[in-house]
VEXSE-516105 format. One record per residue (C-alpha): residue in three letters; x, y, z. Coordinates in steps of 0.02 Angstrom, whole numbers, padded with zeros to 5 digits, always signed. Example, Ala and Ser with C-alpha at 12.3 -4.5 7.8 and 13.67 -1.06 7.14 Angstrom:
BEGIN
ALA+00615-00225+00390SER+00684-00053+00357
***
This chain:
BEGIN
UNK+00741-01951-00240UNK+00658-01834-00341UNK+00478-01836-00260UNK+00576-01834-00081UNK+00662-01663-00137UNK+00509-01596-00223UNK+00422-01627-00048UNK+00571-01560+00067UNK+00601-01414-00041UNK+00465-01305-00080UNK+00390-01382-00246UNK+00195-01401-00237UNK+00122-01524-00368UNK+00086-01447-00518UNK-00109-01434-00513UNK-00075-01348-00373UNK+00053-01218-00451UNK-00030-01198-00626UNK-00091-01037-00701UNK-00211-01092-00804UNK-00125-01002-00959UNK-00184-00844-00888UNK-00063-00685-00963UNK-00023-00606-00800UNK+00093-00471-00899UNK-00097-00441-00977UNK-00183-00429-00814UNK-00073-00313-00727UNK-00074-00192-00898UNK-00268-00192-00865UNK-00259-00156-00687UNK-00114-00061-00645UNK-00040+00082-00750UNK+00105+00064-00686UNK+00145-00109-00783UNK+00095-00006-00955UNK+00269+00034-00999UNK+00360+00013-01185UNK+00447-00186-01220UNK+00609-00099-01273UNK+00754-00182-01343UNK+00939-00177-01405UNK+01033+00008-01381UNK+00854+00087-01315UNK+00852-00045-01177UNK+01017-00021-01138UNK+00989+00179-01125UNK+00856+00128-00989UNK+00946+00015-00908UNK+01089+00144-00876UNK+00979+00282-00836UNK+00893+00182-00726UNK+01053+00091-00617UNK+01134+00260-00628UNK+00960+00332-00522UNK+00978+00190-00405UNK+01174+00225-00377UNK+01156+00398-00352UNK+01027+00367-00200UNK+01118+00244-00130UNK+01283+00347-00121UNK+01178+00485-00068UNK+01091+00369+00060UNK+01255+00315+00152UNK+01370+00461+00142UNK+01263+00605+00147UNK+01100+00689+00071UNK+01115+00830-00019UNK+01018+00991+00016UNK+00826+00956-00008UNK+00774+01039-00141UNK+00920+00975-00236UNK+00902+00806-00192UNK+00722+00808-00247UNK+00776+00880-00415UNK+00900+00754-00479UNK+00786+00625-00412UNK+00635+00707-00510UNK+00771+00714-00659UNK+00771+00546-00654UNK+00607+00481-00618UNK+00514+00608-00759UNK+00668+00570-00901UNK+00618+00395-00869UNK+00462+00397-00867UNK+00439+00489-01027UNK+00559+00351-01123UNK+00453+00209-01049UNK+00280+00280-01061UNK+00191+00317-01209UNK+00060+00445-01240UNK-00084+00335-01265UNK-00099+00164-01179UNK-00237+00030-01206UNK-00241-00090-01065UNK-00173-00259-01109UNK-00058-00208-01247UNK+00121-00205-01258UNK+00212-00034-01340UNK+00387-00066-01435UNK+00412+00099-01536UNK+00478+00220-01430UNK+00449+00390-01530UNK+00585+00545-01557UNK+00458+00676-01486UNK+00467+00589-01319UNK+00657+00577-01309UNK+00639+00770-01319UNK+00516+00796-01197UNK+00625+00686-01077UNK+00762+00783-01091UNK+00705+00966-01091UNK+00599+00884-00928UNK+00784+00823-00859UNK+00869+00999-00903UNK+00718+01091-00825UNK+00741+00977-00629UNK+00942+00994-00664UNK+00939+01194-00680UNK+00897+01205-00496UNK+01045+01080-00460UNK+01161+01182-00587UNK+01093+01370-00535UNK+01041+01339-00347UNK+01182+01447-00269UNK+01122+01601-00373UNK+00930+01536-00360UNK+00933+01553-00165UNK+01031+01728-00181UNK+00880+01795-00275UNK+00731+01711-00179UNK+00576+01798-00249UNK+00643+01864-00398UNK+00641+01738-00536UNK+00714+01769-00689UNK+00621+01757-00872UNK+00750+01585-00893UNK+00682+01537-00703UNK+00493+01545-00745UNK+00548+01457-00923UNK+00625+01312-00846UNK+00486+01311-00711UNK+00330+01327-00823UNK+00404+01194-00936UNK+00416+01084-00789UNK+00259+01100-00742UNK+00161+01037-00906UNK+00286+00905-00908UNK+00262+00848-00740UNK+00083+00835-00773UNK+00099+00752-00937UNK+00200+00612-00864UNK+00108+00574-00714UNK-00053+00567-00838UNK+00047+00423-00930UNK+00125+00323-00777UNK-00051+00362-00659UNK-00206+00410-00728UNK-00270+00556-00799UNK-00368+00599-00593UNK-00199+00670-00523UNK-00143+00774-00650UNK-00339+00834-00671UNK-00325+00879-00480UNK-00170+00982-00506UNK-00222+01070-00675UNK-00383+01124-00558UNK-00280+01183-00412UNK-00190+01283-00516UNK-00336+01366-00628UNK-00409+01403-00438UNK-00237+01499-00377UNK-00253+01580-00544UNK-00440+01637-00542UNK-00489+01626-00365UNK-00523+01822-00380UNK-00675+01766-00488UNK-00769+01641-00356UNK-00878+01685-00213UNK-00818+01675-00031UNK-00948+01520-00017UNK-00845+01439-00145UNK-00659+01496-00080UNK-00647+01624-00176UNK-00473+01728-00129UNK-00408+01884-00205UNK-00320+01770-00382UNK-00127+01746-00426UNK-00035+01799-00542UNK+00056+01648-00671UNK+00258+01732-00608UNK+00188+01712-00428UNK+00115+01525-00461UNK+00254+01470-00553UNK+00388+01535-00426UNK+00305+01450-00280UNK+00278+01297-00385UNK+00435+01287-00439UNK+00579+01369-00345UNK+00465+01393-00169UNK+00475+01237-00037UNK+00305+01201-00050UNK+00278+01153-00214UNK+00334+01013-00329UNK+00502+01004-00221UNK+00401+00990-00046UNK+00377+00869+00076UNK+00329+00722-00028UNK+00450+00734-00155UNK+00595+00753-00020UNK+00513+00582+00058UNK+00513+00504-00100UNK+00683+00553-00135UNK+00767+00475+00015UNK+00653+00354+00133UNK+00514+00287-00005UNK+00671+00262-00155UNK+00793+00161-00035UNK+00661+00060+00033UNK+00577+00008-00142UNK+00761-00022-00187UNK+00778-00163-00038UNK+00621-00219-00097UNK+00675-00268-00261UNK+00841-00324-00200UNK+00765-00413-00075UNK+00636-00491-00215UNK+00780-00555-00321UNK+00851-00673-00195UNK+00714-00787-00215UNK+00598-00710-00059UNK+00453-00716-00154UNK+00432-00911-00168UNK+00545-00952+00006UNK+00373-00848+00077UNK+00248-00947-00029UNK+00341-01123+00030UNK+00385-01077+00208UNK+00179-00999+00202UNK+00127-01194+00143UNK+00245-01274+00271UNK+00150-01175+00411UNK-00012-01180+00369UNK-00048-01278+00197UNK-00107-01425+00304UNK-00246-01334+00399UNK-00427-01350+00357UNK-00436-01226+00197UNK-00235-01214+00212UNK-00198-01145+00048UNK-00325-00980+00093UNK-00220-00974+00251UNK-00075-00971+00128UNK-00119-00843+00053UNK-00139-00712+00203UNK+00021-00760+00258UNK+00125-00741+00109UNK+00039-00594+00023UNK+00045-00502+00185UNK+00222-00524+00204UNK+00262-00492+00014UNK+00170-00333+00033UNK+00268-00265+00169UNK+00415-00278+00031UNK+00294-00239-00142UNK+00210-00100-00067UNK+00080-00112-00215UNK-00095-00200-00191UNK-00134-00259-00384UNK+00080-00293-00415UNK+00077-00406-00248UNK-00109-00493-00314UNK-00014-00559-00490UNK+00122-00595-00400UNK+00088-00700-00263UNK-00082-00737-00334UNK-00031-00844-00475UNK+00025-00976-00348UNK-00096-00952-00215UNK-00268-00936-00307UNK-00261-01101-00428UNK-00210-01172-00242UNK-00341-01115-00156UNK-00473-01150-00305UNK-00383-01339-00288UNK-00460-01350-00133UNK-00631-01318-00169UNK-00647-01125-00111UNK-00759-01046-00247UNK-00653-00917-00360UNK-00731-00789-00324UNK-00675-00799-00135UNK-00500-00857-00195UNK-00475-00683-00290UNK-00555-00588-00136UNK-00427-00671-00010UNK-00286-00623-00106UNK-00361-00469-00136UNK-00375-00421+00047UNK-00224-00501+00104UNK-00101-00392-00046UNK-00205-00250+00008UNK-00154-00247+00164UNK+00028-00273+00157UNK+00034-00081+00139UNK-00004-00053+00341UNK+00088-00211+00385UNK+00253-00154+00501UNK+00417-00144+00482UNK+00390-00091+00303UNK+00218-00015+00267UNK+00165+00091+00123UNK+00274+00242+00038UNK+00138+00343+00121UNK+00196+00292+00303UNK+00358+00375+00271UNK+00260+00529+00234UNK+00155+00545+00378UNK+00290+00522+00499UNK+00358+00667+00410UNK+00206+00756+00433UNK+00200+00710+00597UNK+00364+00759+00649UNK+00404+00599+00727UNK+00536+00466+00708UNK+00466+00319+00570UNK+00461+00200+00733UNK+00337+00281+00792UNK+00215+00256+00647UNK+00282+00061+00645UNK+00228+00039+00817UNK+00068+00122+00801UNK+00024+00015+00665UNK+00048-00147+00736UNK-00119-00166+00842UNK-00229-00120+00683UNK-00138-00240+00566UNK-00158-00387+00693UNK-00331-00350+00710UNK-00333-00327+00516UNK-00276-00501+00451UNK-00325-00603+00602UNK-00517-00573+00572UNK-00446-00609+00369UNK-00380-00761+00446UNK-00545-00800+00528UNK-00647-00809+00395UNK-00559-00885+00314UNK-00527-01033+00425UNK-00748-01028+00440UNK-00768-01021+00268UNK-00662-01176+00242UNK-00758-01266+00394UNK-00939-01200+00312UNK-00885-01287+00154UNK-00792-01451+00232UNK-00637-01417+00150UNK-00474-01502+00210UNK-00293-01447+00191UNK-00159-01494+00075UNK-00098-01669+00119UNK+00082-01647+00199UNK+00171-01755+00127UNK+00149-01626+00000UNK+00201-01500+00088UNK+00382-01430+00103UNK+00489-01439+00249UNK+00486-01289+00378UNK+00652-01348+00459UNK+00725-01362+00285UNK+00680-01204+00226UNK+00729-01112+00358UNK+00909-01210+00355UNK+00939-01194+00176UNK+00849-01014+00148UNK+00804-00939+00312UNK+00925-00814+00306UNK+00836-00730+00185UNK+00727-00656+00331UNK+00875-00569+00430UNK+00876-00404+00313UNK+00683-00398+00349UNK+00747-00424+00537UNK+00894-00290+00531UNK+00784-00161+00462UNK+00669-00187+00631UNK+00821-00213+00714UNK+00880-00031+00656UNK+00726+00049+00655UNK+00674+00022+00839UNK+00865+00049+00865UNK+00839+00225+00848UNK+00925+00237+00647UNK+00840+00339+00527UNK+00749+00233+00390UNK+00865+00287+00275UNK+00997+00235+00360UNK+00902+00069+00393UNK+00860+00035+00219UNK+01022+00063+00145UNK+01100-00063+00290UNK+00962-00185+00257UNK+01025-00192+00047UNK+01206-00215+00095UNK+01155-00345+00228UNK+01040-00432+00080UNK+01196-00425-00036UNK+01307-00492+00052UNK+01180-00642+00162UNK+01127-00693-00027UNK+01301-00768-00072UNK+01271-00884+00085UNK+01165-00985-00054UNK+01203-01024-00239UNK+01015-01019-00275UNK+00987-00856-00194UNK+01163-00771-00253UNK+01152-00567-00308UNK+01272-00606-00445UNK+01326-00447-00552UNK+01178-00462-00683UNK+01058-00497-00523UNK+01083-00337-00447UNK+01092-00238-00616UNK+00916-00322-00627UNK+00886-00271-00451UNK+00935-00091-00463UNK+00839-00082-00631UNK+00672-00161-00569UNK+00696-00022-00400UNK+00714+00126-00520UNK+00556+00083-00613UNK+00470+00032-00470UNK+00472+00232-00405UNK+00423+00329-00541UNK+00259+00344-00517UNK+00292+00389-00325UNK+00401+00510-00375UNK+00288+00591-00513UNK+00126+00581-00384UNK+00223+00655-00271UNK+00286+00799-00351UNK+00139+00810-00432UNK+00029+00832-00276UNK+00168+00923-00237UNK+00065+01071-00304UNK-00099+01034-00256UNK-00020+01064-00076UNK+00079+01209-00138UNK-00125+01289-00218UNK-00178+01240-00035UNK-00040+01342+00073UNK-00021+01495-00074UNK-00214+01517-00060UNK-00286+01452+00109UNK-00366+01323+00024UNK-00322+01157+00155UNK-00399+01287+00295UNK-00548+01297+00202UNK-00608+01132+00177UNK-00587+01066+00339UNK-00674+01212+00428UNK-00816+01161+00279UNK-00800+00987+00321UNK-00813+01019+00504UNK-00977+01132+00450UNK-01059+01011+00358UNK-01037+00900+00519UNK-01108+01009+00662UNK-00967+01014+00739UNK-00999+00831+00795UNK-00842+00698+00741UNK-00935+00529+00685UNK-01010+00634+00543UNK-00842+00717+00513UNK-00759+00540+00521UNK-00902+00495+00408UNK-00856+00616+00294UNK-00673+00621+00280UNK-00688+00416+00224UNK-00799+00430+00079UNK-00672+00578+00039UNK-00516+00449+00065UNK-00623+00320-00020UNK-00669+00417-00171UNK-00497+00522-00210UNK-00420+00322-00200UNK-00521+00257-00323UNK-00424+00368-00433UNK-00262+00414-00353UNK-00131+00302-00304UNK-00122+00266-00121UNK+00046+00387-00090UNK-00047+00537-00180UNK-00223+00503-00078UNK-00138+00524+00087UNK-00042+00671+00046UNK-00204+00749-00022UNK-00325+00681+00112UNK-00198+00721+00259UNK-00178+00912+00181UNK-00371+00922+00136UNK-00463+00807+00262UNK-00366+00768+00401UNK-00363+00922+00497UNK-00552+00940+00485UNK-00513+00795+00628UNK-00387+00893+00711UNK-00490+01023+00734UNK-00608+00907+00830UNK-00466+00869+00967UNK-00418+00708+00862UNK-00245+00649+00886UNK-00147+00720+00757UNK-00070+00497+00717UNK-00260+00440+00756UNK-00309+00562+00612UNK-00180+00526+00499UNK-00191+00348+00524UNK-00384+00386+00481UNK-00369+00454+00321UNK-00205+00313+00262UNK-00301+00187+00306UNK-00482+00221+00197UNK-00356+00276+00056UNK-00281+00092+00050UNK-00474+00038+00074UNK-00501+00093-00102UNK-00422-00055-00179UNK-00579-00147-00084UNK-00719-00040-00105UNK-00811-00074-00262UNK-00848-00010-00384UNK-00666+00042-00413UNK-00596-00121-00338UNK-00438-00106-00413UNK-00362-00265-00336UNK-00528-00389-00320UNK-00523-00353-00497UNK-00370-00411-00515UNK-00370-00549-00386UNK-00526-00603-00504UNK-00451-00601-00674UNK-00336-00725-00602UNK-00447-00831-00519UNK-00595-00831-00681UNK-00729-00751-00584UNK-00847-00603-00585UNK-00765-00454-00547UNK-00886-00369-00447UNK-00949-00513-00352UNK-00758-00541-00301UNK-00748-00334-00261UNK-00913-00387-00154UNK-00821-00520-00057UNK-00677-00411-00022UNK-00758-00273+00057UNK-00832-00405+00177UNK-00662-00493+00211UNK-00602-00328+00231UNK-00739-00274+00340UNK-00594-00259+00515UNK-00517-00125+00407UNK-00654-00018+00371UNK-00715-00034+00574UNK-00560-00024+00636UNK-00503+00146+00611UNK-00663+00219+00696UNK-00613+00132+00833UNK-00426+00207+00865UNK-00491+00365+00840UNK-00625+00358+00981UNK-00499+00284+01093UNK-00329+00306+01032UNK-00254+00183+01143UNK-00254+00050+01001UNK-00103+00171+00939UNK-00021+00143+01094UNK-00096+00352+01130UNK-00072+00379+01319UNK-00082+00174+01355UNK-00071+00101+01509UNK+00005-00091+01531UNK-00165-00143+01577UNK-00313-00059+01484UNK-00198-00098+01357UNK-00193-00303+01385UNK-00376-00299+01395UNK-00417-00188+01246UNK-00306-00294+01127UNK-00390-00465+01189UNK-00561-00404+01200UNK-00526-00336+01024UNK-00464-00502+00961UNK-00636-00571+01020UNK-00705-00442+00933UNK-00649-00485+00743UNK-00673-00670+00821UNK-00863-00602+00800UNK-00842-00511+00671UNK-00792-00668+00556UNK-00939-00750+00621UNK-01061-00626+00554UNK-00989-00618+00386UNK-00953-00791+00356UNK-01113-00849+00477UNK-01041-00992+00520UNK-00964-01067+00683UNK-00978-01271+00710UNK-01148-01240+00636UNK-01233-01115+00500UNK-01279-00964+00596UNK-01455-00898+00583UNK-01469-00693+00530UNK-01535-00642+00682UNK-01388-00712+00780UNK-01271-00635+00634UNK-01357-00471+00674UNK-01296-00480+00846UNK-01140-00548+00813UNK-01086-00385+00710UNK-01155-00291+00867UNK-01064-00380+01010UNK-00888-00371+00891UNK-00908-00163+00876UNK-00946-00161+01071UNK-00772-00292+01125UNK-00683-00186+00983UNK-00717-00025+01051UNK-00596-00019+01216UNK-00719+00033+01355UNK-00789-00107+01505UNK-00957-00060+01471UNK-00956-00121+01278UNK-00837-00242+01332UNK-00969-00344+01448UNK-01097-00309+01297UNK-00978-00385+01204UNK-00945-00526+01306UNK-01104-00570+01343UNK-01157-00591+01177UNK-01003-00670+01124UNK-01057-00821+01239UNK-01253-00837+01221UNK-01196-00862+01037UNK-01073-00999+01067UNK-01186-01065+01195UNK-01335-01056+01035UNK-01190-01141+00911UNK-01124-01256+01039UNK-01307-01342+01062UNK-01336-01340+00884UNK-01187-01409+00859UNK-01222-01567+00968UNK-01409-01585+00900UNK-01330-01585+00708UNK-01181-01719+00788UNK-01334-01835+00864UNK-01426-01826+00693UNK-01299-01872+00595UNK-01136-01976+00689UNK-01028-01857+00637UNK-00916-01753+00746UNK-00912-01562+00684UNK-00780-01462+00748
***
């Protein structure tokens, strides 16, 4: 009885579930600041826990029976978030160690921080009757909030953002001082910075902040109520039911189910512990070396962010860029993100026939129809917020229908029941889950604000386009090692609010299509997490797994090698963003592009039926850019060379099978 319910309802064997003792509290202290909080307990824990259901009430009252104005719904949000963040972060952290004193200095700094965001909610009345003229107590409360804004998203980031910000201000500041060459501008004075900063719309309480402070909050919220039901491991099992069979199954797992999970986490090295711990000792089970095992949870976590309905916080903020409903950004993303993990998928599935490995046996395996009888339900909130979304509903609106729709479907199951303490739990885990969106975006908040009070944005893309000639592959060329580089050391949100304000409309300027550019600059910011030597979730991915980091970062950037080729791609011929498509260019550009990462896999991996020589993984890589690019010229190239090589691995293939008796598929 108990090995026929351990096969109908989810459980793997254990050598197939086990850890292997590995602290993944430790690992995601090393490799995301975000898990480097304070272990608090007993009246402080309780003060958080407060605090931080209170911030999750207030947005979703807010959320379902009205917003306040903008810049006062960014402040109490930001009142939160910073108070917060100064009582869980402390001043110094060393990764992989747990903090338990929780000093008086920062329960001081949190509040004068709280006071500071609350004065505009208290005073905003009087604050927009004297627009321009700031009081001495208006640049008091503003400068304070300003060092303390960049002291606590040093603690919950890095110390890269807050850098960033401390030099765009120093440049509004002594701009007077630099040559033209080098932007110089005719210089600010500290009243006029700190009034734009601070009480102006363009400054901490801009864009970002107001996205983080409706959209991003309610839909990290459904996350973690969503996460609490149990979704985490119904993915993982239904993931084995589906495809934990197939040759290298578990691997196959693990695109499935971290891609899904990220759509919900929203963070690359979060989603790699998480559904890591299961999936890599699986896939290392199997025989995949771990090196590859960390990469493929790597790239699958990684790109959760771009996977529709719910992509990254920084979707939310280019549609409002953009100007455009959310749906639109959903359904431009959807052709890029197939593309994305089916050549993931791919190589997988080669790498697994390259190394003869089989599949989980299924009577191992859970039971789809179970699953889906006993826990399926779990996937209608996902399904209402698509519903909603393409129903024309705001994705505010959406997300706070999709949490009462996952409160109320969870009591259809006593497993996956949002009991009182669950959704305290839930509510707490949301809150914490957005502070450092909410500091990076306030934060960058002012890097925008140097770049509108000083012409700065204007200035580096008209350098950028310079530098290029005028010509857009080196532009494009340019604006990814920018994304690249700023994400190495700015989480993803803060990259594409930076790259999108800095970079992005050197493309623009070219005649790019203002979602094709956009897109651009999102996507290579996500990339980071890939791109050694600042691999951020391969590392990760390979502290779990035992294996060399950088060899795992390596093997990333190759699985991941769809995403970097990709975006070039759109932005040459938009279409792939459904830009001005017609029903049948269309058809033929998707399958032709499907062929393409079909080819694309082959080169990386070099294997189909047979090992495949260099040469003919040379042209491989060259016949997948030419069916990936949407044009019938490249896409008879493409063609072409897609079947002299199966025609070259087909023969091989037969000559191997005569040799040896064996049939190789």
């Amino acid at each position: 009885m108990t090995e026929e319910k351990e096969r109908i309802g989810g459980e793997v064997a254990p050598e197939h579930s086990n850890s292997g003792g590995i602290d993944f509290d430790k690992l995601m202290r090393q490799y995301d600041t975000e898990s480097r909080f304070r272990v608090l307990s007993g009246s402080k824990a309780l003060l958080i826990t407060v605090l931080a259901v209170s911030m999750s009430c207030f947005h979703i009252y807010t959320a379902g029976f009205g917003l306040l104005n903008a810049q006062t719904q960014g402040a109490v949000h930001l009142a939160f978030a910073i108070c917060l963040t100064f009582l869980l972060y402390p001043v110094k952290h060393h990764m992989g160690e747990k903090h338990h004193r929780l000093p008086l200095y920062d329960f001081i700094l949190a509040g004068i921080a709280a006071a500071a965001c609350l004065y505009l909610v208290v005073n905003f009345e009087e604050l927009s009757y004297r627009s321009g003229l700031p009081t001495d107590m208006d640049l008091l409360a503003g400068f304070l909030l300003i060092v303390l804004l960049l002291e606590a998203t040093r603690r919950i980031s890095n110390p890269v953002l807050s850098c960033l910000a401390v030099l765009a201000l120093l440049y509004c500041h002594f701009g007077a001082y630099l040559p033209d060459s080098m932007g110089g501008h005719r210089g600010f004075s500290v009243i006029r910075i700190i009034n734009h900063m601070y009480l102006g719309g363009e400054g901490i309480f801009g864009t970002p902040l107001e996205v983080s402070s409706t959209y991003v909050f309610m839909f990290i919220l459904f996350g973690s109520v969503l996460e609490k039901t149990g979704i985490g491991r119904f993915i993982i099992d239904l993931s084995l039911a589906l495809a934990g069979w197939s040759s290298g199954g578990p691997a196959k797992v693990a695109v499935v189910a971290s891609g899904l999970m990220g759509t919900v986490s929203g963070s690359s090295v979060a989603n790699v512990c998480t559904t890591g711990m299961f999936t890599i000792p699986l896939m290392k089970s199997v025989g995949y070396r771990p090196y590859f095992a960390g990469a493929v949870e790597a790239v699958a976590s990684t790109g959760g962010q771009i996977m529709p309905p719910v992509m990254g916080a920084g979707a939310f903020i280019m549609a409002q860029f953009l100007g455009v409903p959310y749906n639109e950004v959903v359904i431009a993303a959807i052709i890029p993100a197939l593309l994305y993990y089916s050549a993931v998928l791919i190589q997988v599935h080669f790498e697994a026939k390259r190394l003869g490995l089989l599949g989980l046996p299924r009577e191992r395996l859970p039971s789809v129809w179970f699953l889906l009888r006993t826990k399926g339900f779990l996937l209608l909130p996902l399904a209402a917020i698509i519903y909603l979304l393409l129903a024309g509903y705001t994705p505010l609106k959406a997300a706070f229908y999709g949490i009462l729709t996952c409160i109320a479907l969870s009591w259809l199951n006593k497993e996956t029941r949002l009991t009182p303490k669950k959704l305290v739990e839930a509510f707490e885990a949301g809150a914490r889950s957005s502070l450092a969106v909410a500091c990076a975006c306030a934060c960058v908040g002012m890097i925008i604000g140097a770049g509108t009070l000083t012409g700065l944005a204007l200035r580096i893309a008209n350098g950028i386009v310079a530098l290029a000639h005028g010509m857009l592959l080196p532009t494009m060329l340019m604006t990814m090692m920018a994304s690249i580089l700023l994400g190495m050391g700015l989480p993803t949100t803060a990259n594409f609010i930076v790259t999108s304000t800095m970079a992005a409309p050197a493309l623009l300027q070219l005649g790019v299509p203002p979602m094709a550019a956009y897109m651009f600059v999102f996507y290579f910011g996500i990339a980071a997490d890939l791109t050694p030597p600042v691999a951020l979730a391969a590392y990760a991915g390979a502290g779990i797994a035992g294996a060399e980091p950088m060899r795992t970062g390596v093997t990333a950037f190759k699985l991941a090698l769809a995403g970097f080729i990709v975006p070039y791609i759109y932005v040459f011929n938009p279409m792939l963003l459904f830009i001005d498509a017609s029903p049948l260019p269309m058809v033929q550009a998707v399958l032709t592009a499907l062929l393409g990462v079909f080819l694309l896999a082959m080169g990386t991996v070099g294997y189909f039926k047979a090992t495949v020589t260099l040469p003919l993984r040379a042209l491989a890589l060259v016949g997948a850019v030419g069916l990936l690019d949407p044009g019938t010229v490249t896409d008879i190239i493409g063609l072409f060379i897609l079947a002299l090589i199966l025609f070259i691995q087909g023969r091989k293939a037969k000559i191997s099978t005569v040799k040896t008796g064996e049939d190789v598929l």
